[in-house]
C-alpha positions in Angstrom: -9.2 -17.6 -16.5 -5.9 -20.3 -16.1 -2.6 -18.1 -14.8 0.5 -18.9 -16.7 3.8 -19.6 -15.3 5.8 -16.5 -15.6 8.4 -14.3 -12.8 6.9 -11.1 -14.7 4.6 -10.8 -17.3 4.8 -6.6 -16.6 6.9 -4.9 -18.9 9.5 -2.5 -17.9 8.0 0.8 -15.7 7.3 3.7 -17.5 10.2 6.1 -17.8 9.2 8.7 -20.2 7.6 11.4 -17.6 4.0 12.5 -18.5 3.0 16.0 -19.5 1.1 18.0 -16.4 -2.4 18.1 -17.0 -5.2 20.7 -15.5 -7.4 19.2 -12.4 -11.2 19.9 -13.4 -12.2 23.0 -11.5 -13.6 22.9 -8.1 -17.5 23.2 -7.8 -18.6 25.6 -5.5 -17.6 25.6 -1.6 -15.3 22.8 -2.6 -11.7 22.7 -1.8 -8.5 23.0 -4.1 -6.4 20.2 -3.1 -2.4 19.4 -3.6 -2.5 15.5 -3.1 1.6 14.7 -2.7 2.9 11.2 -3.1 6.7 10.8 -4.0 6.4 7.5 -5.3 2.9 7.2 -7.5 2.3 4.0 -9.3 -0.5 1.7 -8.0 1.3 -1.4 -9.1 4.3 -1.2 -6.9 2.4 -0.4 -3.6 -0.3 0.5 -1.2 0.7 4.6 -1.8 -0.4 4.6 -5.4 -3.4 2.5 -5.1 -4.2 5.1 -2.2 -3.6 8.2 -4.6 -5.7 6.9 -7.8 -8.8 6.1 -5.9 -8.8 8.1 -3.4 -8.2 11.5 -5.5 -11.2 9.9 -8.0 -13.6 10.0 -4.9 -12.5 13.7 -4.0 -13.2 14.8 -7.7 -16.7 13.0 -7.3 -17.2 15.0 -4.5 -16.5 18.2 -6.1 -13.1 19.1 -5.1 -10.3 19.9 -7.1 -7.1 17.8 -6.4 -3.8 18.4 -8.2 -1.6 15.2 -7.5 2.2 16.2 -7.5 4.2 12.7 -7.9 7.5 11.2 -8.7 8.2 8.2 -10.3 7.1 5.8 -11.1 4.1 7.6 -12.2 0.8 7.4 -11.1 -2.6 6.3 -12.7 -5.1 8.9 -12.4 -8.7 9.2 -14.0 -10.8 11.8 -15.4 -10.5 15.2 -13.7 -7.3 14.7 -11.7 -5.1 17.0 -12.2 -1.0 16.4 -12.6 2.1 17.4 -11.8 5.5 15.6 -12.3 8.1 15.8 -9.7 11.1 14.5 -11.9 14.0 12.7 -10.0 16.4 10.4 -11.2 14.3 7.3 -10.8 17.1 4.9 -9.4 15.2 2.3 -8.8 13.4 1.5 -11.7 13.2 -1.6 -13.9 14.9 -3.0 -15.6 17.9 -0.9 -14.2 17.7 -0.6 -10.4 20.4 0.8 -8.4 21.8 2.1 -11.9 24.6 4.9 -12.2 22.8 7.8 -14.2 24.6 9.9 -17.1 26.0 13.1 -16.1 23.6 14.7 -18.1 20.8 13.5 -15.5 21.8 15.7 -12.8 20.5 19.5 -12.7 20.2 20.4 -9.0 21.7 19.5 -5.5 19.0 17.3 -4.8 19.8 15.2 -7.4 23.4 14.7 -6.3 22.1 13.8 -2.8 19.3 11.3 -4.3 22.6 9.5 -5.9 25.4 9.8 -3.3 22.6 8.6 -0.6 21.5 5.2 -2.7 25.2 4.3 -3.1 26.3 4.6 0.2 22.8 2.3 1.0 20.8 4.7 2.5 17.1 5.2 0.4 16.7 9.4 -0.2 13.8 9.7 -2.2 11.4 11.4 0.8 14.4 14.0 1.4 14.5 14.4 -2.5 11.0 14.5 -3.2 10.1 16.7 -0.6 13.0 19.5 -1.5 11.3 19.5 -5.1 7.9 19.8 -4.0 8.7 23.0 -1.9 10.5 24.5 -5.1 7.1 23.7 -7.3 4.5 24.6 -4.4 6.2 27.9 -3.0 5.3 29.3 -6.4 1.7 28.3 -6.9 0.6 29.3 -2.9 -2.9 30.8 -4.0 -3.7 28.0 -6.2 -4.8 25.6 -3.4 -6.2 25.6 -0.2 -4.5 22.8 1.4 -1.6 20.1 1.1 -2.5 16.6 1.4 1.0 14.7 2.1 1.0 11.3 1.3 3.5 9.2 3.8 6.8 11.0 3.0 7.2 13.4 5.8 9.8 15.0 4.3 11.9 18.5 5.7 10.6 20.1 2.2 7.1 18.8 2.9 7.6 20.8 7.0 8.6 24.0 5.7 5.5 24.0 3.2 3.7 23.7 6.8 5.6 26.3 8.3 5.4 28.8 5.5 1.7 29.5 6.0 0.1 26.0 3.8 -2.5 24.5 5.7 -1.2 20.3 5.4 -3.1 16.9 6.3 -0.9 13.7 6.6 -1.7 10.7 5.7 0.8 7.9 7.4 -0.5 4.5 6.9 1.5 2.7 9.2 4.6 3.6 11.6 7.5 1.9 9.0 9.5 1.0 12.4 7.6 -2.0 11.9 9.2 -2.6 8.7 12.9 -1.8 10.0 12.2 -4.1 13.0 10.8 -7.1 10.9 13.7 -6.5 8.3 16.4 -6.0 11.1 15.1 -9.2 12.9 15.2 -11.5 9.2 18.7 -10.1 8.6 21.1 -12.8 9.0 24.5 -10.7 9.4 26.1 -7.7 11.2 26.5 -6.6 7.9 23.1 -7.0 6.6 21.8 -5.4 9.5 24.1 -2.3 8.9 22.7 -2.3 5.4 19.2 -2.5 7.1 19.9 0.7 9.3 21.2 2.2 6.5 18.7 1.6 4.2 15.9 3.2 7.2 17.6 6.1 7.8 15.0 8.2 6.5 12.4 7.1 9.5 14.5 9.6 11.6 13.7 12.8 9.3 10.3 11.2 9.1 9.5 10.9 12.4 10.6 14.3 13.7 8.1 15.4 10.4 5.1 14.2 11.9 5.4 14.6 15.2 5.4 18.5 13.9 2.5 18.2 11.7 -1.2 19.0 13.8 -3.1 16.7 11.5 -2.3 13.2 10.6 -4.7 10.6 9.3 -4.2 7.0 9.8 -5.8 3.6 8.4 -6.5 1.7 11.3 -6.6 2.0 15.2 -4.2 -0.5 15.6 -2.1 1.8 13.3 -3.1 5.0 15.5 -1.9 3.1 18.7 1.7 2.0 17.1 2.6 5.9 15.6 1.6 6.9 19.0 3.6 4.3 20.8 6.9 4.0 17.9 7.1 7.7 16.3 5.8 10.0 19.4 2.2 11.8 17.5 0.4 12.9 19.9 -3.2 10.6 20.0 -4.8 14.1 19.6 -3.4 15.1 16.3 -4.3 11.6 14.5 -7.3 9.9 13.3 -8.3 7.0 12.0 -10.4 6.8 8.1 -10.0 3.8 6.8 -8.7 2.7 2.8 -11.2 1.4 0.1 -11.5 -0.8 -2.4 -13.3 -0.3 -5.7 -16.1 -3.1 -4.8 -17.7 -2.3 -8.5 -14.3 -3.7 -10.2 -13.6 -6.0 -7.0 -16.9 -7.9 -6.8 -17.9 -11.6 -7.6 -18.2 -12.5 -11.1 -21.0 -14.8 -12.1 -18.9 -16.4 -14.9 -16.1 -17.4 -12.6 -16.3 -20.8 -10.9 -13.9 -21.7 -7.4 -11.6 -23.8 -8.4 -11.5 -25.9 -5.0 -7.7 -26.4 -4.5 -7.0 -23.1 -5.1 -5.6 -20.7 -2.6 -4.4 -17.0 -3.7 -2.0 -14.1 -1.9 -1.2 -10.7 -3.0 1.9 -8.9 -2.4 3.7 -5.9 -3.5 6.6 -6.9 -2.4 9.2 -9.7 -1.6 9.9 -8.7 1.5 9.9 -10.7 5.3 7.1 -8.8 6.7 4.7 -10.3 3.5 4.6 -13.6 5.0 5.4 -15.6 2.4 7.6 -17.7 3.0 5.3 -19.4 5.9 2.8 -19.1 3.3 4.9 -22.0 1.1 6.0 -23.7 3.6 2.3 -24.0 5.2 1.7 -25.3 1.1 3.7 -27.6 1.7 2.3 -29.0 5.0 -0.9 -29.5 3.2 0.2 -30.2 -0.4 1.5 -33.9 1.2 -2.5 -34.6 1.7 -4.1 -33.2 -1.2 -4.2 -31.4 -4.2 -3.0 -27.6 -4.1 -2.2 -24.9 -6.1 -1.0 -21.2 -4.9 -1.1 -18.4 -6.9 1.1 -15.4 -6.0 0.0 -11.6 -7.3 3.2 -10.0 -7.3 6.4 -10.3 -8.8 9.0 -12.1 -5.7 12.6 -11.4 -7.2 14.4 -14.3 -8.8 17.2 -14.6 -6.3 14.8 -13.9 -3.3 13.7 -15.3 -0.2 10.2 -16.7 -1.5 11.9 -18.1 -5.2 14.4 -20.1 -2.8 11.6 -21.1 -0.7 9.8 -22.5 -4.0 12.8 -24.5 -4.5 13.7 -25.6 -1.2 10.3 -27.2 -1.0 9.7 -28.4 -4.5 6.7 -26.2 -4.8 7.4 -25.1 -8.2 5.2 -27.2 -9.8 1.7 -25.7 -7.4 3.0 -22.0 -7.5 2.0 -19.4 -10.0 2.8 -15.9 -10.1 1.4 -13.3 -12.5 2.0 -9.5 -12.3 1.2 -6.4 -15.0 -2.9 -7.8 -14.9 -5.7 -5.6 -14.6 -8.1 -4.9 -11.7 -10.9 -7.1 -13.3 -8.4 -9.6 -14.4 -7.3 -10.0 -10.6 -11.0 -10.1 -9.4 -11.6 -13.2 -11.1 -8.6 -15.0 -9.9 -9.7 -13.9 -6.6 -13.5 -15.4 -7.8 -11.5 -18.8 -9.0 -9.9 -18.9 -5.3 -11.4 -21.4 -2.8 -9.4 -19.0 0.1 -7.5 -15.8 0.1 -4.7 -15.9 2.7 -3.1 -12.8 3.8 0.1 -14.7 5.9 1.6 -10.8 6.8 3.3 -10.9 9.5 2.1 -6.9 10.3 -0.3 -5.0 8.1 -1.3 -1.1 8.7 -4.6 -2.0 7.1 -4.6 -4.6 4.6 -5.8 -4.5 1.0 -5.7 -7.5 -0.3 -7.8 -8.5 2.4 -10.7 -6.1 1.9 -10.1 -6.9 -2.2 -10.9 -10.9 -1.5 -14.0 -9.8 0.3 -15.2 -7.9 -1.7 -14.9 -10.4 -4.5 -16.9 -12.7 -1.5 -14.1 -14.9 -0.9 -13.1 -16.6 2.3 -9.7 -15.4 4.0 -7.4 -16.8 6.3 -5.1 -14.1 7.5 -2.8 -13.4 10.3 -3.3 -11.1 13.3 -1.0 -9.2 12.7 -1.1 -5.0 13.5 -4.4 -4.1 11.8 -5.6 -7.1 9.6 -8.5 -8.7 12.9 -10.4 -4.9 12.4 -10.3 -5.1 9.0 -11.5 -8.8 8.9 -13.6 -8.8 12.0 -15.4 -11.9 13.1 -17.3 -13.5 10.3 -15.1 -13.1 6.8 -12.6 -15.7 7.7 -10.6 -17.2 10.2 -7.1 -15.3 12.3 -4.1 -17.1 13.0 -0.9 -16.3 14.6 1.8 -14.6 11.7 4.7 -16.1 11.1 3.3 -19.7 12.1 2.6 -22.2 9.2 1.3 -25.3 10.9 -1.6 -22.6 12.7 -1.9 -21.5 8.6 -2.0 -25.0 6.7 -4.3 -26.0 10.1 -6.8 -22.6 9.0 -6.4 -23.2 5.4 -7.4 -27.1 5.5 -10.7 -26.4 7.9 -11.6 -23.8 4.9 -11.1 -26.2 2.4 -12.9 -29.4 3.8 -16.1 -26.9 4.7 -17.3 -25.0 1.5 -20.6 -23.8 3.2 -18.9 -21.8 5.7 -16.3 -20.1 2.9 -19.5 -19.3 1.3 -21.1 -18.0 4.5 -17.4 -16.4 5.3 -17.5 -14.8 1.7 -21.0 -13.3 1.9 -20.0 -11.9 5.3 -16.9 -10.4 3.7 -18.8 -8.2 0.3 -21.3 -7.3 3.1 -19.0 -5.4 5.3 -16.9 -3.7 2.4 -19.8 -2.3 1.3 -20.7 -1.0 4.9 -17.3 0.0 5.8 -14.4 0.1 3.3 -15.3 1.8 0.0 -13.5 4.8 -1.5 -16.3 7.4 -1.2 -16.1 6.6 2.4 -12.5 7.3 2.7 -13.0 10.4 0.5 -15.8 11.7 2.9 -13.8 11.1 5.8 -10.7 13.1 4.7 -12.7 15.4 3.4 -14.1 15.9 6.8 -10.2 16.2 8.2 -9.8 18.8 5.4 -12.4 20.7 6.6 -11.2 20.5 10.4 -7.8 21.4 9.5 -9.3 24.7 7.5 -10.8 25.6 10.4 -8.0 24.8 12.9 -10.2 22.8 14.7 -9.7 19.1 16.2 -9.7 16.2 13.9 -13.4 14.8 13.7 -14.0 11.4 15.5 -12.1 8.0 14.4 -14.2 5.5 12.0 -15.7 2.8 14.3 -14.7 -0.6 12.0 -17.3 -2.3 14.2 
């Protein structure tokens, strides 16, 4: 398939909440699972693709999970069970940072979810987790455990400390985040706003370091919580993320288009490593032929759009958003490299995604991506460095027998290491630890 030139070809997220539905009963010795996640939908970050597959896998496994969400909503399959968490969905397209009717707000969380995004602070964890409390502290018998996906909120605490048995999941420490976006903002001012913006990581932080059981994604990941937000080593471990290698797989009807390079991002943001990305294009667009295509939607007054036009890139770069899984595996299939330029990564998606489509990366070494890599799927440079990119790019290029050999390497260790019914086995593992108040099981070796 070509890509066509567009910012967005998504429409507008979904606004009209979704009516509850039943999870499929749990077979028997299986668990009854409350899977939380305050912010559900797959296509605007690593949480939602986290929730869909992962809560798939457990359901495959026998267990029934119940996922509680907020907006945007999440995608769920067969036999997952939901539950809306309403809030006033402030950031939503095409609207964000819009001024709700009066009619909007019902409760005191509500009021706080506003008054905190105007005064630049972000208070959906707070919010979320004060709702989720109200919802769970009625239904205590109807699960067996709570399995908190990244928000760490107060409301999410109490739940622990009223007698629920809870697992979280924290995929990275976001100090990481704050420091990248702290050290790419230009101003006093904008760093204010950048402080501001964090101040949830404090309520967060004093969250886990309460909870007994936290799972991670990585050991790099395991080492930074430990070293930035205070978890004790002995309360974490480390089960990796999937990816859905039947979906992401190579396509025998797609042909490499040899110029071609592809990224995926979730968001425009510094710690993507995009704009070294385009400026590492442009290194090695003045020697050859080259054209990038972006997954993602980088906003039209952003960082990367003024990078396109600062270095006359416009006419090599493609973006395309709002595709399907399939549809994205065969643009990874027409990619001669995937390059994940990240500057820090608690795991790394679309890395395992272009191996398991058997394509070649070049990626940073940045937090967890060299694990998830390893040795033989493609070649680590320094982040934030776009000569030591175009340099790693080019070698790929000019040698298509090793990004073959690089490729083959890559499906073969997704399908050792990093498929969704190996993450679901693992947690359920954690699950079963935490039912029995006994220590985490082991860490996942990625060797």
């Amino acid at each position: 398939m070509t890509p066509t030139n567009t910012r967005n070809s998504a429409a507008p997220l979904e606004r009209e909440m979704p009516a509850p539905r039943a999870a499929a009963p749990a077979a028997p010795g299986k668990l009854r699972i409350a899977f939380l996640v305050y912010r559900g939908n797959p296509r605007v970050g690593g949480q939602g693709v986290y929730t869909r597959h992962l809560t798939r896998e457990l359901v495959r496994l026998g267990h029934s999970v119940e996922v509680f969400s907020g907006p945007p909503w999440p995608e769920l399959d067969d036999g997952v069970g939901f539950t809306p968490v309403p809030s006033l969905d402030l950031y939503r397209e095409p609207d964000p940072f819009r001024t709700p009717r009066w009619s909007e707000f019902r409760s005191w969380a509500d009021i706080v979810e506003f008054l905190t995004m105007r005064t630049g602070g972000f208070g959906e964890p707070w919010t979320f987790g004060m709702r989720v409390k109200k919802i769970l502290r009625q239904r205590r018998h109807d699960f067996d455990i709570i399995h908190d996906n990244q928000c760490m909120a107060t409301g999410v605490l109490d739940l622990y400390y009223d007698g629920f048995s809870v697992l979280e999941t924290l995929h990275h420490p976001i100090t990481v985040d704050r420091t990248i976006a702290l050290a790419h903002a230009p101003t006093l001012f904008k760093r204010y706003g950048v402080r501001r913006w964090y101040g949830f990581l404090r309520m967060q932080t004093r969250v886990v370091q309460q909870l007994p059981a936290v799972v991670t994604v990585s050991h790099n990941s395991r080492h930074d919580i430990h070293e930035q937000m205070g978890v004790a080593l002995a309360n974490m471990t480390v089960v990796p993320v999937g990816v859905d290698h039947d979906v992401f797989r190579p396509y025998e009807d797609v042909v490499e288009i040899p110029h071609r390079l592809m990224v995926t991002t979730s968001s425009d943001v510094a710690m993507k490593g995009l704009v070294p990305l385009l400026e590492a294009a442009a290194m090695i667009r003045r020697h050859r032929p080259l054209e990038l295509v972006i997954i993602g939607t980088p906003k039209a007054d952003g960082a990367v759009a003024r990078a396109i036009e600062r270095l006359a890139l416009g006419d090599c770069v493609t973006t395309v958003s709002g595709i399907t899984d399939e549809a994205m595996a065969r643009l990874y299939g027409e990619a001669a490299v995937a390059v994940v330029p990240s500057l820090y990564e608690g795991f790394s998606l679309p890395a395992i995604e272009a191996m398991a489509c058997g394509v070649a990366v070049v990626a940073t070494t940045g937090g967890a991506i060299p694990e998830v890599v390893g040795t033989e799927a493609g070649l680590l440079v320094a982040p934030n460095n776009p000569a030591a990119l175009a340099g790693a790019i080019t070698t790929l290029l000019d040698d298509p027998v090793r990004r073959r050999s690089m490729g083959l390497a890559g499906r073969r260790r997704v399908i050792e290491r990093f498929t969704w019914e190996v993450t679901a086995r693992g947690t359920a593992a954690c699950y079963e630890a935490v039912l029995a108040k006994q220590p985490l099981p082991d860490a996942v070796d990625f060797n």
